[in-house]
C-alpha positions as CSV (number, residue, x, y, z in Angstrom):
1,X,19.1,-14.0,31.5
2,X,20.6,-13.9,28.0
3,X,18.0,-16.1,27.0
4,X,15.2,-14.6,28.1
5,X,16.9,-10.8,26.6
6,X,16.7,-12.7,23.1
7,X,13.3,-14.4,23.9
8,X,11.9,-10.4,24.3
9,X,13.4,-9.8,21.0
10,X,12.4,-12.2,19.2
11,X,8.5,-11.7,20.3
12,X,9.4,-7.6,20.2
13,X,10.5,-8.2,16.2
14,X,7.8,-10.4,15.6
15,X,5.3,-8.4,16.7
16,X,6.5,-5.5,15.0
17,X,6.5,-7.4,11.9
18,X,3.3,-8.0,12.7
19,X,1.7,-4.6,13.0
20,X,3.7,-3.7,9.8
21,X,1.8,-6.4,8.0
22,X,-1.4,-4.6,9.5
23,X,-0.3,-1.3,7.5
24,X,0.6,-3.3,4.5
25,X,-2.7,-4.8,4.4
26,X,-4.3,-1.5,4.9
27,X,-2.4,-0.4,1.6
28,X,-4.0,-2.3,-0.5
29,X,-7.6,-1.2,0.3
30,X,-7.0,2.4,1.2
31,X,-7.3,4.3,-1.2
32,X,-3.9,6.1,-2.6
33,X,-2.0,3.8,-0.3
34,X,0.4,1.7,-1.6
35,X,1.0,-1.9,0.2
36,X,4.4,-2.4,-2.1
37,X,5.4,1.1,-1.4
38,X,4.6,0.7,2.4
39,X,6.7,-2.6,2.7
40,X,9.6,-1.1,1.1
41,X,9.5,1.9,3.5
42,X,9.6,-0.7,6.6
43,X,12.2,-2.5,4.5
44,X,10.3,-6.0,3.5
45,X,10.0,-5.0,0.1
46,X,13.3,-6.5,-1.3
47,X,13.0,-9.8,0.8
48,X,9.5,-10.3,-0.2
49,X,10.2,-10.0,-4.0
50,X,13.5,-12.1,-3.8
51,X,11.4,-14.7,-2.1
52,X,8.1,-14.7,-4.2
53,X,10.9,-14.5,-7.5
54,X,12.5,-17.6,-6.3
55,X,10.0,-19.2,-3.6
56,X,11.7,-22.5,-2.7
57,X,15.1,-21.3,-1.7
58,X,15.0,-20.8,2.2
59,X,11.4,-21.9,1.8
60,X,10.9,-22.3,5.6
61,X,13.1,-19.9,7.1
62,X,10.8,-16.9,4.7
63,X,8.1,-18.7,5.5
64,X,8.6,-18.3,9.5
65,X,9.6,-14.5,8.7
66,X,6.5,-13.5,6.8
67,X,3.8,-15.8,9.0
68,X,3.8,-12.9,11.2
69,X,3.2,-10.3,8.3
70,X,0.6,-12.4,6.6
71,X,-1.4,-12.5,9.7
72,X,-1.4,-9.0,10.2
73,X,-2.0,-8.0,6.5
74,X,-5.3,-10.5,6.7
75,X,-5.9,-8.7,9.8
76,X,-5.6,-5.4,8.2
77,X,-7.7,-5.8,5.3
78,X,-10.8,-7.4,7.0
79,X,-10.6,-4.5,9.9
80,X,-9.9,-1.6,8.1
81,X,-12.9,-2.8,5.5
82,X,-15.3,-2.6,8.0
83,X,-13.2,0.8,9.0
84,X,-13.8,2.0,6.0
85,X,-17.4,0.9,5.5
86,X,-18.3,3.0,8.3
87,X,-16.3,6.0,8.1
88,X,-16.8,6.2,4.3
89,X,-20.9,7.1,5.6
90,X,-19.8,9.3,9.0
91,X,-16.7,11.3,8.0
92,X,-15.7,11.0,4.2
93,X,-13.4,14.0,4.2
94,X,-12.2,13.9,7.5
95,X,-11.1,9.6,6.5
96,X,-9.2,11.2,3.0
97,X,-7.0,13.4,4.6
98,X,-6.1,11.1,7.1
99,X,-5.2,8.9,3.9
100,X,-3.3,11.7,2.7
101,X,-1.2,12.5,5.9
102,X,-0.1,8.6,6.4
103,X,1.4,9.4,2.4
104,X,3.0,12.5,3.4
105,X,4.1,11.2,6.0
106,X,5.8,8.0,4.1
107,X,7.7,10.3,1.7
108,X,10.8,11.2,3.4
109,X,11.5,7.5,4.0
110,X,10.7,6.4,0.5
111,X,12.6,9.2,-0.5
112,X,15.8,8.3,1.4
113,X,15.3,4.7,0.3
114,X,15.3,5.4,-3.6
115,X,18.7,6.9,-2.6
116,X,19.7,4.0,-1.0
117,X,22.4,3.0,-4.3
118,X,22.8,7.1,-4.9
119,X,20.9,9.8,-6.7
120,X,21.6,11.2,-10.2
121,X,20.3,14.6,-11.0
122,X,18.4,12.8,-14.0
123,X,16.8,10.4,-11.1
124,X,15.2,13.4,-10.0
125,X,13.4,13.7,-14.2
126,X,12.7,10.0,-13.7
127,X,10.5,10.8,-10.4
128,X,9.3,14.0,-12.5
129,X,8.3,11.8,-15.1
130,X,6.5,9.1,-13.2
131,X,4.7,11.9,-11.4
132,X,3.4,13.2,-14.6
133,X,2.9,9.5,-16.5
134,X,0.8,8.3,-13.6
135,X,-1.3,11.5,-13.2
136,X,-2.7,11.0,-17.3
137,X,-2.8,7.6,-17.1
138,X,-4.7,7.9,-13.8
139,X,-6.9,10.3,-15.0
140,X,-7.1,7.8,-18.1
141,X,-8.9,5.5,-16.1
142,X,-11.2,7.8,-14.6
143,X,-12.7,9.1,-17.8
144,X,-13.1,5.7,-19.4
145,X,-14.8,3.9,-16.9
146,X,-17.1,7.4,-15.7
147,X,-20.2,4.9,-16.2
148,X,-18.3,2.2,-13.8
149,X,-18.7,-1.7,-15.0
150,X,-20.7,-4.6,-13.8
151,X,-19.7,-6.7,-10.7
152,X,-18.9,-10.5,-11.1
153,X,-17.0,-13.0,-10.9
154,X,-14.2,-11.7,-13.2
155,X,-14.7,-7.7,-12.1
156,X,-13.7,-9.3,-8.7
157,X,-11.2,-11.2,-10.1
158,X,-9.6,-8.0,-11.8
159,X,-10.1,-6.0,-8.4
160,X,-7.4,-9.2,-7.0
161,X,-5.3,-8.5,-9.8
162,X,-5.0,-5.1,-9.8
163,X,-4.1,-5.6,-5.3
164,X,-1.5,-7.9,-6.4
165,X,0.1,-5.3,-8.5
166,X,-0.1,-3.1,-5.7
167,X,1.9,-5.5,-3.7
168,X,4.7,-6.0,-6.3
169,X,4.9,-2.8,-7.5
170,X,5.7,-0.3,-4.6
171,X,4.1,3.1,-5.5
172,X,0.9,1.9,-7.4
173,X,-1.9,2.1,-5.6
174,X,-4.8,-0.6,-6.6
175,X,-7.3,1.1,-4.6
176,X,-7.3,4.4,-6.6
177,X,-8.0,2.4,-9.7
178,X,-10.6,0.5,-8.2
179,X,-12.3,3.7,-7.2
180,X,-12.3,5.3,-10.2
181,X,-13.6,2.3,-11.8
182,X,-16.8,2.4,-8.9
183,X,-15.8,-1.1,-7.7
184,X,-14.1,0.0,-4.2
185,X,-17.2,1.1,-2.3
186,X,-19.0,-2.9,-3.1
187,X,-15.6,-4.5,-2.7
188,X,-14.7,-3.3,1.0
189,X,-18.5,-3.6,2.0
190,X,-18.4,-7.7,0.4
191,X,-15.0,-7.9,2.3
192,X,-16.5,-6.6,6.1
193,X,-19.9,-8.8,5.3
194,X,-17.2,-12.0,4.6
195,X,-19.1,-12.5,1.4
196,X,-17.1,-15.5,0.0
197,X,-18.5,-14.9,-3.5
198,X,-16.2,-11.5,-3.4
199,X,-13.2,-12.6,-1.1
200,X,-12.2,-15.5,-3.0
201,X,-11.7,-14.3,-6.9
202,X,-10.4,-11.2,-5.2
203,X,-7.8,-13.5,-3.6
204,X,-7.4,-15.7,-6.2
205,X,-6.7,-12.6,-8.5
206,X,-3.9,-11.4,-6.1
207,X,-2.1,-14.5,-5.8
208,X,-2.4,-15.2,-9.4
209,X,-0.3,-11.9,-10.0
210,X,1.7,-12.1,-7.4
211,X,3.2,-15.3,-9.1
212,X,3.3,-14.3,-12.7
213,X,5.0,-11.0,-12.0
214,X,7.1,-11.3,-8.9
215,X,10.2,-12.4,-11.1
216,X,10.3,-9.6,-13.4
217,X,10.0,-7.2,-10.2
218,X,13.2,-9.0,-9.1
219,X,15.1,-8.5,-12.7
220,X,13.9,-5.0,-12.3
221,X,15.1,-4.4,-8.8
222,X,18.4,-6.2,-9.1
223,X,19.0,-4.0,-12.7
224,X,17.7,-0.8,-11.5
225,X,17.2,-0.1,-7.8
226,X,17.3,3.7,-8.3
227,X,15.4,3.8,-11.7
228,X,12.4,1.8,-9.9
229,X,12.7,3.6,-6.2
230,X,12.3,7.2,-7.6
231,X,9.1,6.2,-10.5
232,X,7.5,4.9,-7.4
233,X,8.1,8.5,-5.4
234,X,6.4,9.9,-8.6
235,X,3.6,7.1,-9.0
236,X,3.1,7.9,-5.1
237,X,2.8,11.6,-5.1
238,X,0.1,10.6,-8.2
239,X,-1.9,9.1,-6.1
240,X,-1.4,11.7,-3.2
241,X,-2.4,14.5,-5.5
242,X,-5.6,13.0,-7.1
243,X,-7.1,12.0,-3.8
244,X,-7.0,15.4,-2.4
245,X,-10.6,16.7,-2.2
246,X,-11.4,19.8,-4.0
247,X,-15.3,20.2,-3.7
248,X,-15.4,20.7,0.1
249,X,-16.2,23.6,2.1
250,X,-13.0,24.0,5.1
251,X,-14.2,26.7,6.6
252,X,-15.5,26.0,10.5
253,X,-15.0,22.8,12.2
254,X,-15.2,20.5,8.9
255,X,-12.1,22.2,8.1
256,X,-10.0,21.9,11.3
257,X,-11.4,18.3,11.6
258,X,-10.0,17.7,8.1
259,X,-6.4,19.2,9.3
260,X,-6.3,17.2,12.5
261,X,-6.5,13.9,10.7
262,X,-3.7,14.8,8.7
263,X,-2.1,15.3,11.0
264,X,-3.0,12.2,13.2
265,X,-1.7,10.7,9.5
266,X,1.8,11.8,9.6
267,X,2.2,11.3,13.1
268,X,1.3,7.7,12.2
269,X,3.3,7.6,9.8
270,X,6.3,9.1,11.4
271,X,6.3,6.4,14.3
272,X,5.9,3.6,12.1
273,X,9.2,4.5,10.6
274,X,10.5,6.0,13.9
275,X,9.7,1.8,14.9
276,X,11.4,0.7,11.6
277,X,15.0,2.3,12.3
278,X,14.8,0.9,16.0
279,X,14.2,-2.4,15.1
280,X,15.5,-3.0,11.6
281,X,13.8,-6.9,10.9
């Protein structure tokens, strides 16, 4: 009986890992969604970075723990790009601020994890100052590539990059970028068509760095838990606030179809972490 008790938990914590690597994957095509920021509010962050700075100690036991969160981030990205493709044509709005209420509803758990080691009053000017670094440099972006930039081989390669950043550093959220520079829309659209000639420099990109940079995330993190945990509150209220559509008419049903998804958001949001303190992995 024992036996079987631990059996169940072992598939129940699997599969939960699992569906957290389905959200994770999301994160780093949906746009203002952070994948790093999303595995350090189910708490894989740290593990992952410890084990991508230093990938041959407890090789197969990390291995056997992340299998299950690979799988479901592959699984993520390819269904939420043909998601996406779709939706981005039927319900544009409607898809944005149900981006916006899986963020909002995120915060109070990234929030209580960049407390984690304590909170300074002048952690709060950190977030403060993230929040406003990452909205100019954001907006940056946006201006400079307002004409967008060819697609190839190394514009895909960059796109991989720039989701491998997103993995290691929680808070950033490659997808915004990739928006702004008029890449996204191609990208998800090569991804749900399984157009090799896009997947593979965009995963080649990722992994690429993932490996260069995963052992300065770890200095960072070991150095300056707080310092990193509240930026990336800032850097994800950023993203939050430049997503939010302006140019849209709410009033009639366009508007209470737009406040239902955010709320369907946080409600998703708020069981994945409810799932997260029941069954801490």
């Amino acid at each position: 009986m024992e036996e079987s008790r631990r059996a169940s938990g072992g598939m129940a914590e699997w599969f939960l890992r699992m569906l957290k690597g389905v959200f994770i994957g999301s994160g780093f095509i949906l746009p203002g969604v952070s994948g790093g920021a999303l595995a350090a509010v189910f708490g894989l962050y740290e593990r992952m970075i410890l084990f991508l700075a230093n990938i041959f100690r407890g090789f197969w036991e990390n291995v056997l723990f992340f299998l299950p969160v690979g799988l479901g981030a592959v699984g993520g990205i390819f269904v939420f790009s043909v998601f996406l493709s779709y939706f981005f044509n039927a319900a544009e709005m409607q898809l944005v601020w149900f981006f916006i209420g899986c963020i909002a509803g995120t915060l109070p758990a990234l929030w209580e994890q960049a407390g984690r080691e304590g909170r300074k009053v002048w952690h709060i000017g950190v977030t403060a100052l993230s929040l406003a670094a990452a909205l100019v440099f954001l907006r940056f972006i946006e201006s400079a590539a307002g004409g967008g930039i060819s697609l190839n081989l190394y514009t895909w390669s960059f796109a991989g990059a720039l989701i491998g950043l997103g993995m290691i550093v929680p808070g950033l959220s490659p997808s915004n970028l990739l928006l702004f520079l008029q890449v996204y829309a191609p990208m998800t659209r090569g991804i749900a068509e399984f157009d090799l000639g896009v997947i593979l420099p965009v995963a080649f990109g990722g992994m690429v760095t993932v490996l260069l940079f995963s052992r300065v995330m770890a200095f960072v993190f070991a150095r300056a838990y707080s310092v990193l945990f509240h930026a990336v509150v800032g850097f994800v209220l950023a993203s939050t606030v430049l997503i939010i559509p302006l140019d849209y008419d709410y009033f009639g049903w366009g508007g209470l179809s737009c406040f239902a998804a955010v709320i369907l958001g946080i409600l998703l949001a708020k069981w994945m972490t409810a799932l997260e303190e029941r069954h801490k992995v």
